[in-house]
C-alpha positions in Angstrom: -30.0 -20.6 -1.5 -26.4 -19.4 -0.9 -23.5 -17.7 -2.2 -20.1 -18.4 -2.0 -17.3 -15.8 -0.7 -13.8 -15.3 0.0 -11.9 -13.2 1.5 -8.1 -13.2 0.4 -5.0 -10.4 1.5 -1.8 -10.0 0.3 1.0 -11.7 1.6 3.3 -8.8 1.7 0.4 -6.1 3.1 -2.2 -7.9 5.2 -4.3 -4.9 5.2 -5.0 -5.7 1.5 -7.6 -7.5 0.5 -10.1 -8.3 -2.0 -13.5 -10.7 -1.6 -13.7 -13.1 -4.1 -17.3 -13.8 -5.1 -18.9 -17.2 -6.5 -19.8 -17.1 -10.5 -21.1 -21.1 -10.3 -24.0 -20.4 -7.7 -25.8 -20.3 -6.2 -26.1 -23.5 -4.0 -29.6 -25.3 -2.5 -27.5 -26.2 0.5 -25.2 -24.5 3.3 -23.0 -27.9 2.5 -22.9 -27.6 -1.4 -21.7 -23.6 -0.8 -18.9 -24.6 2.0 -17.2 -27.1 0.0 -17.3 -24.5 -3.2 -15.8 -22.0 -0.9 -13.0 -24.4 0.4 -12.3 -25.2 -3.7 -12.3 -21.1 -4.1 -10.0 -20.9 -1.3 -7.7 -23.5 -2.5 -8.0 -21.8 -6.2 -6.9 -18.4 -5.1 -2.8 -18.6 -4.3 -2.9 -19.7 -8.0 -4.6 -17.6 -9.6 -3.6 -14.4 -8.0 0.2 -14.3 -7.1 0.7 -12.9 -3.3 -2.8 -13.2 -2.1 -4.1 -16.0 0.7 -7.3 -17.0 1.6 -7.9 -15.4 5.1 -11.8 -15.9 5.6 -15.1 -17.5 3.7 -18.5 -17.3 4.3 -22.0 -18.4 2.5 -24.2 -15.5 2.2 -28.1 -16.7 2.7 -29.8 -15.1 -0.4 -33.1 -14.1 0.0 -36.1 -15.3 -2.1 -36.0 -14.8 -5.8 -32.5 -13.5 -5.5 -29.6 -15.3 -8.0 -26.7 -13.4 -7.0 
């Protein structure tokens, strides 16, 4: 199972930034969780104003873990 992340910093101050975690998760596959973080990635210029997507990862959850 995995969990989606991204990591987005503001435009105007790069050293500011805020991780973004998945609420739909998690996902069976290393596949289903990339392309959710891609979407995340894409989703997170319009919902925050002056924040972009910097980095993503999919965080391996261990056994009997949801979130």
């Amino acid at each position: 199972m995995f969990k989606a992340i991204v990591l987005a910093c503001a435009i105007a101050t790069p050293t500011d930034c805020i991780e973004f975690h998945d609420t739909r998760g998690p996902y069976d596959t290393r596949a289903a969780c990339e392309r959710r973080a891609m979407e995340m990635g894409r989703d997170v210029g319009e919902m925050v104003n002056g924040m972009q997507p910097k980095k993503w990862r999919c965080q391996t959850l261990k056994k009997g873990m949801l979130s």
